[in-house]
C-alpha positions as CSV (number, residue, x, y, z in Angstrom):
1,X,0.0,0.0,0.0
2,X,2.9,2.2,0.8
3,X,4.2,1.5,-2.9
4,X,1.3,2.1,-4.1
5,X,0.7,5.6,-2.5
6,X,4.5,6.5,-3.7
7,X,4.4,5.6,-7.4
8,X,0.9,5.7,-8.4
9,X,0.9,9.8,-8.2
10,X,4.0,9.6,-10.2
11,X,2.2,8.4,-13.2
12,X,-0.8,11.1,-12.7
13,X,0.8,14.2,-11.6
14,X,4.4,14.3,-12.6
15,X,3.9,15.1,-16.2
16,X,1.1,17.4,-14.8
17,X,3.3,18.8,-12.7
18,X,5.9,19.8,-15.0
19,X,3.3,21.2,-17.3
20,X,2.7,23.7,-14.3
21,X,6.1,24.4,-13.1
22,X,6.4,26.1,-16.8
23,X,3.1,28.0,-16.5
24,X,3.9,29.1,-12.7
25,X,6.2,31.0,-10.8
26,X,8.8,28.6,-9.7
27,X,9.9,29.9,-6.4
28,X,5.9,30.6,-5.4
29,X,4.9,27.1,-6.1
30,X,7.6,25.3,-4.4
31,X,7.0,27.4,-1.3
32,X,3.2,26.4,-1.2
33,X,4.8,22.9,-2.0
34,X,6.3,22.6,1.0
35,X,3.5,24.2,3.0
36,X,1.0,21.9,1.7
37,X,3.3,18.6,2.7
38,X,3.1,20.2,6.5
39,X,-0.4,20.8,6.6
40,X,-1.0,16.9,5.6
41,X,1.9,15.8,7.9
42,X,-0.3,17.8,10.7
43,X,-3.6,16.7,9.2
44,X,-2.4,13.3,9.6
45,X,-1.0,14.1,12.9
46,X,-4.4,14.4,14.0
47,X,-6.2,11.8,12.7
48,X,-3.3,9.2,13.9
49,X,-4.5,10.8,17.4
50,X,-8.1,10.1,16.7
51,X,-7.1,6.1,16.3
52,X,-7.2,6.7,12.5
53,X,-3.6,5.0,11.8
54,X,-4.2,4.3,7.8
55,X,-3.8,8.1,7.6
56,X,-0.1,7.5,7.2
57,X,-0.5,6.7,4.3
58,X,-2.4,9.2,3.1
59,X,0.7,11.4,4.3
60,X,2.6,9.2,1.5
61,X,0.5,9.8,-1.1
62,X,0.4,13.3,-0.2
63,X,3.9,13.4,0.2
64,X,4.2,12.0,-3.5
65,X,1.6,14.5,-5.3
66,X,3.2,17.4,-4.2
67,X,6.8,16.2,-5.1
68,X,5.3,16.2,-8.5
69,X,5.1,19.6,-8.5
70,X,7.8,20.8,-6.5
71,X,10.5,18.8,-8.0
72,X,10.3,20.4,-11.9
73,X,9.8,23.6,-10.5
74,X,13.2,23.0,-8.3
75,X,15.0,22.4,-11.4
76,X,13.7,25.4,-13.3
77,X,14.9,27.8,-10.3
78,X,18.5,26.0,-11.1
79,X,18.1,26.6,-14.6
80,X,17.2,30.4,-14.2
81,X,19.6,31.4,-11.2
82,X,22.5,28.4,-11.9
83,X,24.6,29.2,-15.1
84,X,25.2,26.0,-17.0
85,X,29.0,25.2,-16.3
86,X,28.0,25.8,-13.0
87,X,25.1,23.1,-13.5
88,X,27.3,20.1,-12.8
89,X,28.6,21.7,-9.2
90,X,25.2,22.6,-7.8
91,X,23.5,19.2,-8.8
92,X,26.7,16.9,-7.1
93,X,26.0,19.2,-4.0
94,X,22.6,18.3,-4.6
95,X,22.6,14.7,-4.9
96,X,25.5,14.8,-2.5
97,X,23.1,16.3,0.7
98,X,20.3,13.6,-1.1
99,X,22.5,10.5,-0.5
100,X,23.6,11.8,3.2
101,X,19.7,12.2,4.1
102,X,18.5,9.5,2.5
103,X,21.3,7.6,4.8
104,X,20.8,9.0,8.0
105,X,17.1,9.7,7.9
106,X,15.8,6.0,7.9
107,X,18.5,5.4,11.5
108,X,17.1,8.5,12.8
109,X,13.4,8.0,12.3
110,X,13.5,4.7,13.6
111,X,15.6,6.1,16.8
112,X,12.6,8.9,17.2
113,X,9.6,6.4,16.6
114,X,11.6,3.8,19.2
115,X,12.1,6.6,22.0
116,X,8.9,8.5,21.3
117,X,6.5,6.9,19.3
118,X,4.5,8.0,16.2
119,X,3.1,11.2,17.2
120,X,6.7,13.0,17.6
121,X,7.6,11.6,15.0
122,X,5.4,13.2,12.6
123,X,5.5,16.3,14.5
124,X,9.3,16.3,13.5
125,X,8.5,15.8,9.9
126,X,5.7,18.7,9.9
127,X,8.7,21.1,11.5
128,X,10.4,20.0,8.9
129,X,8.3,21.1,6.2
130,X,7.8,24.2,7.8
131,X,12.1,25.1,8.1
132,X,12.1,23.9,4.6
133,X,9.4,26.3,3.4
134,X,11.0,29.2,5.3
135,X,14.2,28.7,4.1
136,X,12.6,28.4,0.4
137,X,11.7,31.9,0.8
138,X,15.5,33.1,0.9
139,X,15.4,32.5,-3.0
140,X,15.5,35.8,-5.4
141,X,12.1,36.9,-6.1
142,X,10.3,35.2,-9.0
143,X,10.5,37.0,-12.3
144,X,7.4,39.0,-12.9
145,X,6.4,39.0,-16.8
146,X,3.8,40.2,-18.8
147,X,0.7,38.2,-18.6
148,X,0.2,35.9,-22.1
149,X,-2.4,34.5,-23.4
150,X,-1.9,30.4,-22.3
151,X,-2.6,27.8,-24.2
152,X,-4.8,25.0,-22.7
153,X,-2.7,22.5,-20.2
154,X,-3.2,19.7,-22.6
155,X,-2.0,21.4,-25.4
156,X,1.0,22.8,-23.3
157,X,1.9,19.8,-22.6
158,X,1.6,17.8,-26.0
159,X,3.8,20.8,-27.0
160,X,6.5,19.3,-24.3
161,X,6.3,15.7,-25.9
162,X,6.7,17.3,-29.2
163,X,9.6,19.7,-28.2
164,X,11.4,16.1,-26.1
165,X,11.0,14.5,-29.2
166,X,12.1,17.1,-31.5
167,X,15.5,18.2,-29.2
168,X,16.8,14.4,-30.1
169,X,19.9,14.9,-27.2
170,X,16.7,14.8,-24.4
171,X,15.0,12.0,-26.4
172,X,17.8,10.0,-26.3
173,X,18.8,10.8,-22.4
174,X,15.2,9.9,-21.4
175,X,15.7,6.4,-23.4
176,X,18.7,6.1,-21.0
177,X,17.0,7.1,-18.3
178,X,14.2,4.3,-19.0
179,X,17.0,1.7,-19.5
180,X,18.4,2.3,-16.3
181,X,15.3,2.4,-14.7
182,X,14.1,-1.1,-16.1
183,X,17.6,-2.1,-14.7
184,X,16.7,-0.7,-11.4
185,X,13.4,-2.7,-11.7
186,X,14.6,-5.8,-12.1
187,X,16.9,-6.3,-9.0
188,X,15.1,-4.0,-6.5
189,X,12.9,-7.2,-5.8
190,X,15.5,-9.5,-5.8
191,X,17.7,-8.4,-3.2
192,X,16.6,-10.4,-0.3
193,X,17.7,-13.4,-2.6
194,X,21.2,-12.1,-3.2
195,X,21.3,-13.0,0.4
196,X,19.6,-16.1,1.5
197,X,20.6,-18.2,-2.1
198,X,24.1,-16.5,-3.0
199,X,25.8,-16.3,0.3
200,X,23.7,-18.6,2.2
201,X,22.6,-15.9,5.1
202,X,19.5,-15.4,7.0
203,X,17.0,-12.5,5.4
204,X,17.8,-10.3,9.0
205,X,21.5,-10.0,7.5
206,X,20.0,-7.9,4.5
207,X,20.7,-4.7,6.6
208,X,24.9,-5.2,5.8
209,X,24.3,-5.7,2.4
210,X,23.5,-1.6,2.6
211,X,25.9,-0.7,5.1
212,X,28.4,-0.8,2.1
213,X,25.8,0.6,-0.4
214,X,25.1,3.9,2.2
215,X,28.6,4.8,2.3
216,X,29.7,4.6,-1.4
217,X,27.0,6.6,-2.2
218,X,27.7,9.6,0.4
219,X,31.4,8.9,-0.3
220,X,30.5,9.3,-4.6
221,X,28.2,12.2,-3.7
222,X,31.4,13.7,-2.1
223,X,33.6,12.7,-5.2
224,X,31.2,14.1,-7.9
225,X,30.9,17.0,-5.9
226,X,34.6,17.9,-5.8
227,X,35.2,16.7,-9.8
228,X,32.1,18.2,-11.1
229,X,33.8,21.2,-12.1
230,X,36.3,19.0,-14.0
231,X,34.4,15.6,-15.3
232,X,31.8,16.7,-18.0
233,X,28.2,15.1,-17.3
234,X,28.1,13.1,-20.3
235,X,31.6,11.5,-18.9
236,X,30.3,11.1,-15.4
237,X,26.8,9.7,-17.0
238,X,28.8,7.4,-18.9
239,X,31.0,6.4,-16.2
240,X,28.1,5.7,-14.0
241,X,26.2,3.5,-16.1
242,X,29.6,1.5,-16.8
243,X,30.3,0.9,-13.2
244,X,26.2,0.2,-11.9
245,X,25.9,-2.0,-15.0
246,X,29.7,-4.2,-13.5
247,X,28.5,-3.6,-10.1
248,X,25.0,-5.4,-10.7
249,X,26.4,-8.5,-13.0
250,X,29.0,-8.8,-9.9
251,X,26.2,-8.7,-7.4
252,X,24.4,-11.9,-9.3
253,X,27.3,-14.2,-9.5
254,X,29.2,-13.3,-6.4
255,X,29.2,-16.3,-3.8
256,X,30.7,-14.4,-0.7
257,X,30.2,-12.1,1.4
258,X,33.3,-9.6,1.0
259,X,32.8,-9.3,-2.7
260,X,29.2,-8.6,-2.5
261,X,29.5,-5.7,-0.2
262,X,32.7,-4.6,-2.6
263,X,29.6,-4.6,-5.9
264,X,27.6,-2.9,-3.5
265,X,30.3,-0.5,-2.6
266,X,31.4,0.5,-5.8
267,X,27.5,0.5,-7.2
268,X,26.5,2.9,-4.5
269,X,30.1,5.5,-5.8
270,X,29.5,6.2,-8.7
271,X,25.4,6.1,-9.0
272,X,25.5,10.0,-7.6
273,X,27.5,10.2,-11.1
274,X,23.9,8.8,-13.1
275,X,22.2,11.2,-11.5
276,X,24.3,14.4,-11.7
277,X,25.3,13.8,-15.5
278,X,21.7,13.2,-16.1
279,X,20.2,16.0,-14.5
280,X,23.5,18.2,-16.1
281,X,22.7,17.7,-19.6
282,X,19.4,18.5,-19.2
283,X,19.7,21.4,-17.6
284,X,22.2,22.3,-20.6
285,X,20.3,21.5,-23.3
286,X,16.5,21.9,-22.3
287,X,15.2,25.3,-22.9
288,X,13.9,27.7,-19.8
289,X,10.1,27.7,-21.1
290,X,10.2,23.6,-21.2
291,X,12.4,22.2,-18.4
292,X,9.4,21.6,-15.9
293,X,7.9,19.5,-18.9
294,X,11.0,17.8,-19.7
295,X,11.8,16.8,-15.9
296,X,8.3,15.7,-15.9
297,X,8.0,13.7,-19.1
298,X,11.2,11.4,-17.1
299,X,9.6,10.7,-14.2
300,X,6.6,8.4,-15.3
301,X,8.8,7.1,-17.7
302,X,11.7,5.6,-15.3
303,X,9.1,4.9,-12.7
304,X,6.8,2.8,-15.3
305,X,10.1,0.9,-16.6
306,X,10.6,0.2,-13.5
307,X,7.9,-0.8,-12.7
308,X,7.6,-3.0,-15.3
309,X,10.9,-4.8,-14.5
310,X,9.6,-5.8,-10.8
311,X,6.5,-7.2,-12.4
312,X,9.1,-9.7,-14.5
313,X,11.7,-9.9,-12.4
314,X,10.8,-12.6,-10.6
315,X,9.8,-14.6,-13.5
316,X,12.8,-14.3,-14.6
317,X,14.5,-15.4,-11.5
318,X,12.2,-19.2,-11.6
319,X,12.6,-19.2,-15.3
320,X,15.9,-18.5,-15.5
321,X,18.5,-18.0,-12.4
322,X,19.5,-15.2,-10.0
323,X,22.7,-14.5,-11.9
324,X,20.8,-14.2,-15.3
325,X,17.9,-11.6,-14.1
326,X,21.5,-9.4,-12.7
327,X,23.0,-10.0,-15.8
328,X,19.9,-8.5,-17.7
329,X,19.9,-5.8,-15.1
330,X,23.1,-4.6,-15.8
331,X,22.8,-5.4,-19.4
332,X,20.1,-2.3,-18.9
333,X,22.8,-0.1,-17.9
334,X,25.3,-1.2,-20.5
335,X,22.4,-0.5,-23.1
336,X,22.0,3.0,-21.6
337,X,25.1,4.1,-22.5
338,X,24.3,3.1,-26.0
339,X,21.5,5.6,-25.7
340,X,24.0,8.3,-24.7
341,X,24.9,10.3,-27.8
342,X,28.3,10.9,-29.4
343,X,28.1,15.0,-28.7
344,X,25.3,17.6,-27.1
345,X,24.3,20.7,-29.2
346,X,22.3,23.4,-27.0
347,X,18.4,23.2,-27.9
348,X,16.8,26.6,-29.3
């Protein structure tokens, strides 16, 4: 149910959502973004009181629609304050505070709900929302232009499939992205295997499996961060999907322990590097009118590939064998790169 409340809005309101974040004032909307995830959080908050505990995860799904919204409207305040050789910098810094949160915040959560229980918790998160929204509001002032006639949202946002597949740079970046994400599909179900049939350990040893994965990915975030400025993105997208796509086939045919966690490891470094050069190239060659439509056009298309994937993968893994579905994994990734072109011209 949780899944369902995560992805589900991704499919409905992402490429709505980018559709708006070209038609609305950037900094506005992700203020009132971040608002409207604290007034569910605290709506929530006080049904969970009331005994109503499947509220939570109406907080998820919540959670998920406005993220729709917020996110392309994030990357078009990079792409109007951030100049594009700075682009690379700002989104390793990004991803590199992503992959420290996204590692500490599970730990911590479960430390808060353990001491305190539910309802300080979710008081936490609400705070949250709030410091987020007040810090939001340090960004420059919106632009204010001349009010234009709009087109209809449909329209505006067959104009952003057409403009995707026009600009053929972001046509083929979101077939990488798609590829990686039907990689990512197929062995996000299978991981508990990786540990019970490859190395022969009990499901509750899963947990070490991403002790190794945690820190390559803060330690990459850190990495990309600091060689930004001299790795081009298409280098560090190709670099990443090189290394996920070795790390993955190593995951499925490793029978210990050690080498696991070293797949894991050297997955986790450079996957920050997928995710900058992605988001780099974008930003470089998507134009300012269409980047919330771009950035949403690649959200329910990953998600649904990889949603996709986990529907097969473990079809795959009785028809087959473990070490096959990984090797079709990373075969994904190897087939991204594929996708990457040979050189980047700036869209008009």
């Amino acid at each position: 149910m949780i899944s369902v409340a995560e992805y589900v809005p991704m499919f409905i309101f992402a490429f709505i959502g980018g559709a708006f974040a070209d038609r609305w004032r950037p900094k506005r909307t992700i203020v009132c973004c971040e608002v409207l995830s604290a007034l569910s959080v605290f709506a929530v908050l006080a049904l969970v009181e009331c005994g109503a505990w499947p509220a939570i995860f109406v907080a998820t799904l919540c959670s998920s629609i406005v993220s729709q919204f917020a996110q392309p409207s994030g990357m078009k305040l990079f792409k109007l304050h951030v100049r594009d050789e700075d682009a690379p910098t700002c989104m390793a810094l990004l991803q590199t505070l992503i992959s420290v949160f996204m590692v500490a915040g599970p730990p911590l959560g479960t430390l808060v709900y353990r001491q305190w229980g539910i309802v300080p918790a979710l008081w936490m998160t609400g705070a949250a929302f709030v410091l987020s929204a007040l810090a939001l509001l340090r960004l420059p002032s919106d632009r204010v232009q001349a009010e234009e006639p709009r087109a209809a949202l449909l329209r505006d946002m067959a104009d952003g499939i057409r403009y995707v597949l026009r600009v053929k740079e972001l046509l083929k970046l979101n077939v990488c992205f798609a590829l990686a994400g039907l990689g990512v599909g197929l062995i996000t179900p299978l991981t508990v295997f990786v540990a019970t049939e490859r190395l022969g350990l009990s499901p509750l040893h899963l947990p070490w499996l991403a002790v190794p994965y945690g820190a390559g990915e803060i330690i990459g975030g850190l990495a990309a961060f600091m060689l930004a400025a001299k790795v081009s993105p298409r280098r560090q997208l190709l670099a990443g999907l090189f290394v996920n796509g070795a790390g993955i086939v190593l995951t499925g045919l490793s029978a210990e322990l050690w080498l696991t966690m070293a797949a894991q490891f050297m997955l986790a470094l450079f996957q920050p590097a997928i995710f900058i050069g992605n988001q780099g190239l974008v930003m470089k060659h998507a134009g300012e009118a269409y980047i919330g439509r771009v950035t949403g056009i690649r959200t329910p298309l990953m998600t649904g590939s990889m949603l996709l994937a986990m529907s097969l993968s473990g079809v795959l893994k009785q028809s087959l064998s473990l070490p096959v579905a990984y090797g079709l994994a990373g075969l994904c990734f190897w087939a991204g790169m594929i996708a990457v072109p040979a050189e980047f011209h700036s869209a008009r």
